[in-house]
N, C-alpha and C positions, 0 to 999 in steps of 0.2 A: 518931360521930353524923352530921355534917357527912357525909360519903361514904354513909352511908343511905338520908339523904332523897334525896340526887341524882339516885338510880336509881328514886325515886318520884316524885320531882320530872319527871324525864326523861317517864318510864311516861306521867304526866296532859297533859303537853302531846303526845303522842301524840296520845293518845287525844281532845285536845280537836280536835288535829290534822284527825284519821280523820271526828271529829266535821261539823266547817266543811267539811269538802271533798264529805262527803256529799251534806250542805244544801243547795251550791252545786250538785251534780248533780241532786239533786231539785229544785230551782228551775228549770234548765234543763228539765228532763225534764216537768214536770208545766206543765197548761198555766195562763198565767199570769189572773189577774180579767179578767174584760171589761174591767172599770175602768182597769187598769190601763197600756191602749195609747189610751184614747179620753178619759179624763177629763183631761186636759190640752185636749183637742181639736188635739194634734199629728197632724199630715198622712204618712200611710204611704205606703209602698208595697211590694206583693207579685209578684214577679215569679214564677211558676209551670210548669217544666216536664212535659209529657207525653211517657213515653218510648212511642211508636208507637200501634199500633192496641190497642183493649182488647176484649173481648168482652161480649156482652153481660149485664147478668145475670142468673143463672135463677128461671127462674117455680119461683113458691109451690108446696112437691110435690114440689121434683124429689130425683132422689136423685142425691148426690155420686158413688156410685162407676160413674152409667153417664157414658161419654164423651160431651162436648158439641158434638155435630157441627152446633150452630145456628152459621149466616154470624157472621162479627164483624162490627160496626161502626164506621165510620171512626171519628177524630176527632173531624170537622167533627158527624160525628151524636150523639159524645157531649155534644160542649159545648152543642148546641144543645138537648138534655134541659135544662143547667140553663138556667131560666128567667132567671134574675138576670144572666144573660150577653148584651150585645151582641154578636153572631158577624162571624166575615170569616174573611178571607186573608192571609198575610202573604208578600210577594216578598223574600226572603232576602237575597239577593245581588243583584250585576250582573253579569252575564254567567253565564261556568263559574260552578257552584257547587260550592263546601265548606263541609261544616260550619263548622268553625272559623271561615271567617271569616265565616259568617252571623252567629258568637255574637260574634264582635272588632265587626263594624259592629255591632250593638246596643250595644256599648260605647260606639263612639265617635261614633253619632249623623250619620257623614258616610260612604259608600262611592264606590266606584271598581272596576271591573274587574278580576278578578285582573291581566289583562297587564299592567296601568301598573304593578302590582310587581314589584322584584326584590328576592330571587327570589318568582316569582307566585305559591308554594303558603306559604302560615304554616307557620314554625318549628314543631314538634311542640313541645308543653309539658307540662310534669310537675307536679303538684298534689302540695304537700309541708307536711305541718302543721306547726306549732311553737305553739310556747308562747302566743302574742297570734293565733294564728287560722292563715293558711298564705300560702302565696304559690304564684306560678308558675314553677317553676325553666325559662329560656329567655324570659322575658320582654323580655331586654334585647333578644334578637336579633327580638321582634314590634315594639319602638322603633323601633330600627334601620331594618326593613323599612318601617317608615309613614313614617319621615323621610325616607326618600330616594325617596318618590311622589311624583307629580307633583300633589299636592292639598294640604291641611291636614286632617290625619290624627291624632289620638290616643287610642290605645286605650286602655280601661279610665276615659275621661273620665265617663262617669254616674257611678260609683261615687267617682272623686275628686272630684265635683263637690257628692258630699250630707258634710253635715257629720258625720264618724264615721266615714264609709266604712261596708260592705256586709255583710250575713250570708250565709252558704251555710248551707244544711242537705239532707241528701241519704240516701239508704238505701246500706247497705253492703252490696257484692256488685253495684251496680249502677254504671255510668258516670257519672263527675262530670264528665263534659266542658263541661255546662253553668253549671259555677260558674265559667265565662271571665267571665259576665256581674257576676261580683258582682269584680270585681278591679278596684283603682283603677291609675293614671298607674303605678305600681311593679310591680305584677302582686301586690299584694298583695289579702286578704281579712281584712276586723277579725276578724272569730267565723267559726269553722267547726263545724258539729254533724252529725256522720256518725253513723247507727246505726239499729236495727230499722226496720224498717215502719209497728209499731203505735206506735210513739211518737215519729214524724211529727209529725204534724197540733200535736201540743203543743208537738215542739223548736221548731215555726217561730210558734208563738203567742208561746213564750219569746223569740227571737229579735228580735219586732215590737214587745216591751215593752222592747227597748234601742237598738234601729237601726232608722231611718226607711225605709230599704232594704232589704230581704229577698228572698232568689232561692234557689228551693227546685226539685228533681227529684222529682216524687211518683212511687209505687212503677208497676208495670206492672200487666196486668193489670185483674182489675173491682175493686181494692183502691185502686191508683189512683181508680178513680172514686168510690168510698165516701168516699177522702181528701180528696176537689176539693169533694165535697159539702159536709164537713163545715166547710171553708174557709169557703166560701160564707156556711154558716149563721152560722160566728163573726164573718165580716166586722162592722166596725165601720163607721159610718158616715165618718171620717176616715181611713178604706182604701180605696184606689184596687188591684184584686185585677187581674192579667191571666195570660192562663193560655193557652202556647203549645204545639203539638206541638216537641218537642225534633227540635233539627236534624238526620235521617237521617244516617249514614256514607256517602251512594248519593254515586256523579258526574252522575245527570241531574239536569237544574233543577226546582225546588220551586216549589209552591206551600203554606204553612204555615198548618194550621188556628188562630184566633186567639180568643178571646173575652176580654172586658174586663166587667167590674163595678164600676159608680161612678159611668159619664158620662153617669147620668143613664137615664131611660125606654132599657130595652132595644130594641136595632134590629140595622141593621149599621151595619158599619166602614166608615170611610173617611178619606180626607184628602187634604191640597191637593199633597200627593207625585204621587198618583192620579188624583186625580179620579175616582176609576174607584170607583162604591158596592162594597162586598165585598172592596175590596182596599188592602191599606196597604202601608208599606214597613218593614223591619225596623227599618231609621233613624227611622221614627217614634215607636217606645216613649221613648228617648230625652226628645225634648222633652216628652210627655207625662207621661213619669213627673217631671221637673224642674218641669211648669208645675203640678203636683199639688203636690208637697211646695213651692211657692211659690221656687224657686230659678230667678236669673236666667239665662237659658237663654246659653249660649259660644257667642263669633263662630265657632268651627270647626264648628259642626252644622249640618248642611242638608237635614235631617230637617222635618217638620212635626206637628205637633199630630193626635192622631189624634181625630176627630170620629164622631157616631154621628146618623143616617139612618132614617126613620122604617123599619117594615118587617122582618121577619126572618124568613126562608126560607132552610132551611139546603137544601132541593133547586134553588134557583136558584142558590147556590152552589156548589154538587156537581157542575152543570151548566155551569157558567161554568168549573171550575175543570178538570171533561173536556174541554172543548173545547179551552182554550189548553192542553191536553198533549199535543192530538196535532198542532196547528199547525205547528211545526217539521218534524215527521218528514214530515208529509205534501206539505212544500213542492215539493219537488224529484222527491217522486213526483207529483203531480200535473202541472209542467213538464213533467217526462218523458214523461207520458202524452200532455201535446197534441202535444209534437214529433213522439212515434212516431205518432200520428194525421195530423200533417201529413205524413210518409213516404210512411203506407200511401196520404194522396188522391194523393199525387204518383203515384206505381208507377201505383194504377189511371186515374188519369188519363192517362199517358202509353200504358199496354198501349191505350186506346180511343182515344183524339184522339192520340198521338206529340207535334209540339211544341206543337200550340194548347192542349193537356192539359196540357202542362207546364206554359206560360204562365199558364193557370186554378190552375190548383194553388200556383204561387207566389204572386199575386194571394190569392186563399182562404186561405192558410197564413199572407200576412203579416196581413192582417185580423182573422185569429182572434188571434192575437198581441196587436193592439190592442184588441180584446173582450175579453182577459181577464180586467184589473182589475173588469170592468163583470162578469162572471161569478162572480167570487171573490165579491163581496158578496152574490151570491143564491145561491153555497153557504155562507156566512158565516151568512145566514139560516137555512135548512133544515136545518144541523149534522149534515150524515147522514154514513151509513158510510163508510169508506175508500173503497170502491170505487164504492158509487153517487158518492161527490165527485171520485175521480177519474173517472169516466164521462158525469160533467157538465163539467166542467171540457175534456175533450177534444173529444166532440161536441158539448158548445153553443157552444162558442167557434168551434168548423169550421162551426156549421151556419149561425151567426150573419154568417161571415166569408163564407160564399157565397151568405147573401140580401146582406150589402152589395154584394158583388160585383156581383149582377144587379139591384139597383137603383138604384145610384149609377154612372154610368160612368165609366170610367177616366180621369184618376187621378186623382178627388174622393172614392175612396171612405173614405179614412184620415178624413176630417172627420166622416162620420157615427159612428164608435165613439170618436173623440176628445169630441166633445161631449157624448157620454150619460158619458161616465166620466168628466171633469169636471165633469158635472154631477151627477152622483150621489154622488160622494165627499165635491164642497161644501153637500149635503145632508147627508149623515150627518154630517158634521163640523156639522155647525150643531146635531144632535139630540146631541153628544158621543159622535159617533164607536162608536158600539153594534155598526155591522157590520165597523166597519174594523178594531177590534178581536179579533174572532173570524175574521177574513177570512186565507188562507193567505200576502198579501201585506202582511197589517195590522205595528203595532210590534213583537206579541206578545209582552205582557206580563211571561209567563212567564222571562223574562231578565231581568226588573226593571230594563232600560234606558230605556223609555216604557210607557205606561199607557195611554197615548189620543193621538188627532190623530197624525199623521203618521210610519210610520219611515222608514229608510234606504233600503228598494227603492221605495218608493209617492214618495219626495224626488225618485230620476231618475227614475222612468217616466212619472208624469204630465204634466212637463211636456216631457219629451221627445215623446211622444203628442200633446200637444195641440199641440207646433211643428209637429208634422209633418199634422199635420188640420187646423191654420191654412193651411201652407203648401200643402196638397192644394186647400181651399177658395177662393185665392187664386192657382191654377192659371190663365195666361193673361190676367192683369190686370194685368202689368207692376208696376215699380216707383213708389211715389208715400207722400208723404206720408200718405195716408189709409192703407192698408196699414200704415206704417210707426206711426200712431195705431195701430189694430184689435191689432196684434201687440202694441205696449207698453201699451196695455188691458188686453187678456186676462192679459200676464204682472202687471200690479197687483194685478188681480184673485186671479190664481190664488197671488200671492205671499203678498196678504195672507192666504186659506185656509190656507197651509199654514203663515203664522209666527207667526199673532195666538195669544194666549194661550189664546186662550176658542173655538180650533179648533182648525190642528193642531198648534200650540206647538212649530214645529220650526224655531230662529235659522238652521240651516244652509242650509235648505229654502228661507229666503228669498234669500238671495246666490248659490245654484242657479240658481233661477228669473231674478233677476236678470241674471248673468250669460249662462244661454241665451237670454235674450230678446234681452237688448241685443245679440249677436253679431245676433240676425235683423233688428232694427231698422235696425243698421247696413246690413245688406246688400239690404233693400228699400226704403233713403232712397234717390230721386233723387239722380243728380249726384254729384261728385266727393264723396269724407269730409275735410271740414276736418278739422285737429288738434282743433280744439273737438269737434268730434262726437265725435270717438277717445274723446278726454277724457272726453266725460261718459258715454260706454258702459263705458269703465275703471273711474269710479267710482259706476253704477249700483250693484254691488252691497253697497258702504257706505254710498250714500244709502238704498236700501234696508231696512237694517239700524237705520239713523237713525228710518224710519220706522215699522216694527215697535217700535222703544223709545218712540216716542209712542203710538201707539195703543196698545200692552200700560198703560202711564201713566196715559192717558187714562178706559179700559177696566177699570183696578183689576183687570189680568189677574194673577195669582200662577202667574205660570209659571215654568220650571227657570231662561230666559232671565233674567227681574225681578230674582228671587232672586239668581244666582251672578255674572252680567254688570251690570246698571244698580245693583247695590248690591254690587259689587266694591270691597275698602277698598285703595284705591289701584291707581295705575299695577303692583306686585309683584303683587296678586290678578287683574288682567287677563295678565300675562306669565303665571302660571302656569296659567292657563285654555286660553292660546293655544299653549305647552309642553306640556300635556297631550293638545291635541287632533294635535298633531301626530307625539306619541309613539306616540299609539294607529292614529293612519292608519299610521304606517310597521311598526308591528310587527303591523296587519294584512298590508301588504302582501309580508311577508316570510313569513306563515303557508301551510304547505300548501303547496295548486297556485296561489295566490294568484298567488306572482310568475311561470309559467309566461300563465297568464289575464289579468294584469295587461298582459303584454307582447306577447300577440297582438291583446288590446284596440287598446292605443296604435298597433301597427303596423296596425291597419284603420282608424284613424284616417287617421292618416300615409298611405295608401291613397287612401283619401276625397278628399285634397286634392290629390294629386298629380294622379288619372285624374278629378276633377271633371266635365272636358267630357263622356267617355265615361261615365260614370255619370248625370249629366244627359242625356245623346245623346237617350233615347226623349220629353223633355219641351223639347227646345231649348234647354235652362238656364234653364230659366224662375225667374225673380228668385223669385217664393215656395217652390215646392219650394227653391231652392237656399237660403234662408235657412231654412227649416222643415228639413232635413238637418242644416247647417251649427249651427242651434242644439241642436238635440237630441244632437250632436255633444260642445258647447260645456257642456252641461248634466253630464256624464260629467265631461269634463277639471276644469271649472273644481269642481265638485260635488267630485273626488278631494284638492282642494288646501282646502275649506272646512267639512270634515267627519270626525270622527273614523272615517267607515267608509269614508272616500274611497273605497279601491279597488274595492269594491262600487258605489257610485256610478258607478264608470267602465262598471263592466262590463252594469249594466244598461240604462244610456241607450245605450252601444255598440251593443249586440243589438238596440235599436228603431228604431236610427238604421240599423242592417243589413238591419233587416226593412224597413224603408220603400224602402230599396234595390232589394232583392228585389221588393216591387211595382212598382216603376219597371220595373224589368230586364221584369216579366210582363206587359209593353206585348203586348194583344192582337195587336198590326200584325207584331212581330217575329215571330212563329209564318210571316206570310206574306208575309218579306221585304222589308216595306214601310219597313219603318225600323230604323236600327242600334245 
């Protein structure tokens, strides 16, 4: 009897077995009460990806089986359908972009450059489920790689930082690349729910009624969009919903469509990452989604709160976000174009006038040179085609550079395009930088390095430029203490433009400036240089610096400076800021033709100071060009040693300090032997 029941005994816990396991999948599967994620009034969060472009969907009528040869529409134009959405941009990375580590910095709330890593590409990682949810097999070696950068780096921090840790749910047949986002400090995931299309929108209802954090891949497709909707619609008022295009596989840089549901009156995006309306940084979801579900935000994030702007126009976005896509490419074609225009004046100058042609032509070429930045912002404005910008860019700079020519006479003419271009730049910067932004010499955003105010090439040219149209304008009036005021004026001036927060928020750009001024100060003071003098031209550019940290203070500037530098926790957070910037100048320097450029830089330096008298010859050495040379010089060198992009700094102040050259050397009198 005993041995009977046992096999019936056995049979009903089966079965009750078969039963609960059911239960428990239809509880998952089916979607869970309203009530059930909001009647506590517990604080969500919905993290939402979009794999690519979707189409749009078809009108009432149509019949399925003919092909739908209507455009798709972006993104940017789906999200901006839903109404409930605040829209933007999201800057992924810094610098090179990859996917992966677009989705690791959304982890960890803090990014860095691929270079500062090694090795610079992420580990490949493998999504592996098991029984309590899944993990990342290779996550140890994504550890690894953040510990040994030169920041405070830990991925997967969002998700270890909500209580429970993180849900995925995702469709099968499709790429989970983006449940990187829902893995804590371990590369683990609490709940994982993989499966059909249609029973989506419920796994992740199910999902929101057990974990404060949810990160979902919605399907492709116009099914996707029917699932975003329906999100939408279920959202609770204690859901914080955000919904990004999922990180391309490409290698060029992104701009990532973004929309957010929760904060409040729909607009756009922004935040104090940016400054820039329409545009955030990936590091921003971060403290957002933590300041949502009420959790005290970790000293390793440096991320900001992403905030919403009255307004939402999703074609000024479309527009803003063409624009910085072709900036980059077009940089160097448009250079290219003014040089080969400077060529062609040279050749026809010389076949009609032989050397006075010549002279004219070097004169005109280096002028156009100094009109450039003043031209970039008026094709910055007008956003035209490749070729009408480069067609402006080549003939307005020549044409502009040979009315200076003929209205300024030699060699005052460098002061008239230096004054209009720092004065237009510390205009724009005073409106937050609108054209300097879209400008071919602007930060461009599109690298998620700067967002507004000042980058790396506009750090030396300007004030290389403006030593040198000081020093033009200062042509013949000896040395003197008034001079030596006028020049360390204009560099306060111009310092504080480029470092204060609430313009061009660039720390490097001020001890730049610093430094090339002070080299010019020194060399149009009267009289022999005490060590005291030495001295304090030495540490202009940390008094400098001194003074950018009050006025940013003062000013309640929240700039990158405020943040990472004046609330640096200790002496260890200052060394690894100052190891940081030094890794990345050297391991630019060693990229490319870098150190080929690098070193014929330095040796026209080395040049400069050796043949001084002869390079001076056509001006008698006159004390201001020789200080307006010598700093814009200075500006390069010392710019290479106080800036993550140093060698770029070098090479750009170099070339302007060559072109001022060049107009020296295109002394009208030399054509007729009057002078050597």
């Amino acid at each position: 009897m005993e041995n009977q029941t046992r096999p019936a005994a056995c049979r009903l816990a089966l079965v009750a077995a078969a039963v609960a396991t059911a239960a428990a999948s239809c509880a998952l599967a089916l979607p869970a009460p309203a009530a059930a994620a909001t009647s506590a009034g517990v604080p969500r969060v919905l993290i939402l990806f979009l794999p690519g472009e979707l189409k749009a969907p078809p009108p009432p009528g149509a019949v399925g089986s003919v092909k739908d040869l209507r455009p798709k529409r972006t993104v940017t134009e789906q999200l901006a359908a839903q109404s409930q959405l605040s829209i933007g941009l999201s800057s992924p990375v810094q610098g090179r972009y990859r996917a992966a580590q677009a989705l690791l910095d959304i982890t960890q709330g803090t990014r860095i450059s691929l270079s500062s890593y090694s090795p610079e590409l992420p580990p490949p990682l493998l999504l592996v489920a098991d029984q309590r949810g899944a993990y990342f097999r290779g996550w140890n070696a994504i550890n690894r790689r953040a510990s040994a950068a030169p920041a405070e780096i830990e991925p997967g921090l969002l998700a270890a930082s909500v209580g429970g840790g993180a849900a995925y749910a995702g469709v099968e047949g499709q790429s989970q690349q983006d449940a990187i986002v829902a893995a804590d400090r371990a590369g683990r995931i609490e709940r994982l729910s993989i499966g059909p299309a249609a029973t989506l929108p419920a796994r992740i209802q199910a999902l929101l009624s057990e974990r404060r954090l949810v990160v979902a891949t919605l399907a492709g497709g116009g099914v996707g969009d029917r699932q975003l909707s329906r999100l939408l619609a279920e959202r609770g008022a204690n859901e914080l919903l955000i919904v990004m295009r999922s990180p391309p596989n490409k290698s060029g840089a992104q701009l990532l469509p973004l929309g957010i549901a929760g904060l409040g009156s729909p607009g756009t995006l922004t935040s104090s990452t940016t400054h820039l309306d329409g545009v955030i940084a990936g590091i921003d979801l971060l403290p957002t989604a933590l300041d949502w579900l009420e959790i005290e935000l970790p000293g390793a994030v440096s991320g900001q709160q992403i905030e919403v702007v009255p307004g939402r126009d999703a074609e000024q976005l479309l527009t803003l976000k063409g624009r910085l896509q072709v900036v980059g490419d077009r940089r160097f074609i448009a250079l290219w174009g003014l040089l080969g225009g400077w060529i062609i004046l040279t050749l026809a100058a010389m076949l009609i006038a032989d050397r006075s042609g010549l002279r004219w032509a070097m004169r005109c070429g280096a002028l156009a040179i100094f009109w450039l930045p003043s031209v970039l912002l008026l094709t910055a404005a007008l956003a035209p085609s490749i070729f009408v910008e480069v067609l402006i860019v080549a003939l307005g700079s020549i044409s502009l550079g040979v009315v200076s020519d003929y209205l300024v006479p030699w060699p005052r003419a460098p002061a008239l395009p230096a004054l209009v271009a720092v004065g237009a730049y510390i205009v724009d910067l005073a409106f937050g930088s609108p054209l300097i932004i879209r400008s071919l010499i602007g930060p461009n955003p599109l690298y998620g390095s700067r967002f507004y105010g000042i980058g790396n090439e506009l750090e030396s040219a300007l004030p290389a430029i403006l030593l040198i149209g000081l020093g033009a304008l200062w042509f013949g009036r000896g040395r003197s203490r008034q001079a030596a005021a006028i020049f360390a004026g204009c560099g306060v001036v111009l310092g504080v433009a480029l470092g204060a927060a609430q313009l061009g928020a660039d720390v490097g750009g001020v001890m730049t400036v610093a430094a090339g001024f002070g080299v010019a100060v020194l060399l149009i003071l009267p009289g022999r240089r005490s060590r005291r003098t030495i001295a304090l031209v030495v540490i202009a550019p940390f008094a400098a610096l001194a003074l950018l940290a009050a006025i940013d203070l003062l000013s309640g500037g929240d700039s990158h400076f405020t943040r990472t530098v004046l609330r640096a926790d200790g002496s260890g957070a200052w060394w690894e800021i100052f190891v940081r910037r030094i890794e990345l100048a050297g391991r630019g320097l060693i990229r490319g033709l870098m150190p080929l450029a690098a070193l014929i830089a330095a040796l026209t330096v080395a040049l400069g100071i050796v043949r001084r008298k002869r390079l001076l010859a056509p001006v008698a050495d006159d004390p201001g060009w020789r200080a307006g040379l010598a700093g814009a010089a200075a500006v390069g060198v010392f710019g290479a040693l106080f800036n993550d992009s140093g060698p770029m700094l070098l090479l750009f102040a170099v070339f302007i300090a060559l072109c001022g050259a060049i107009y020296l050397r295109g002394d009208p009198r030399l054509a007729d032997g009057q002078a050597r």
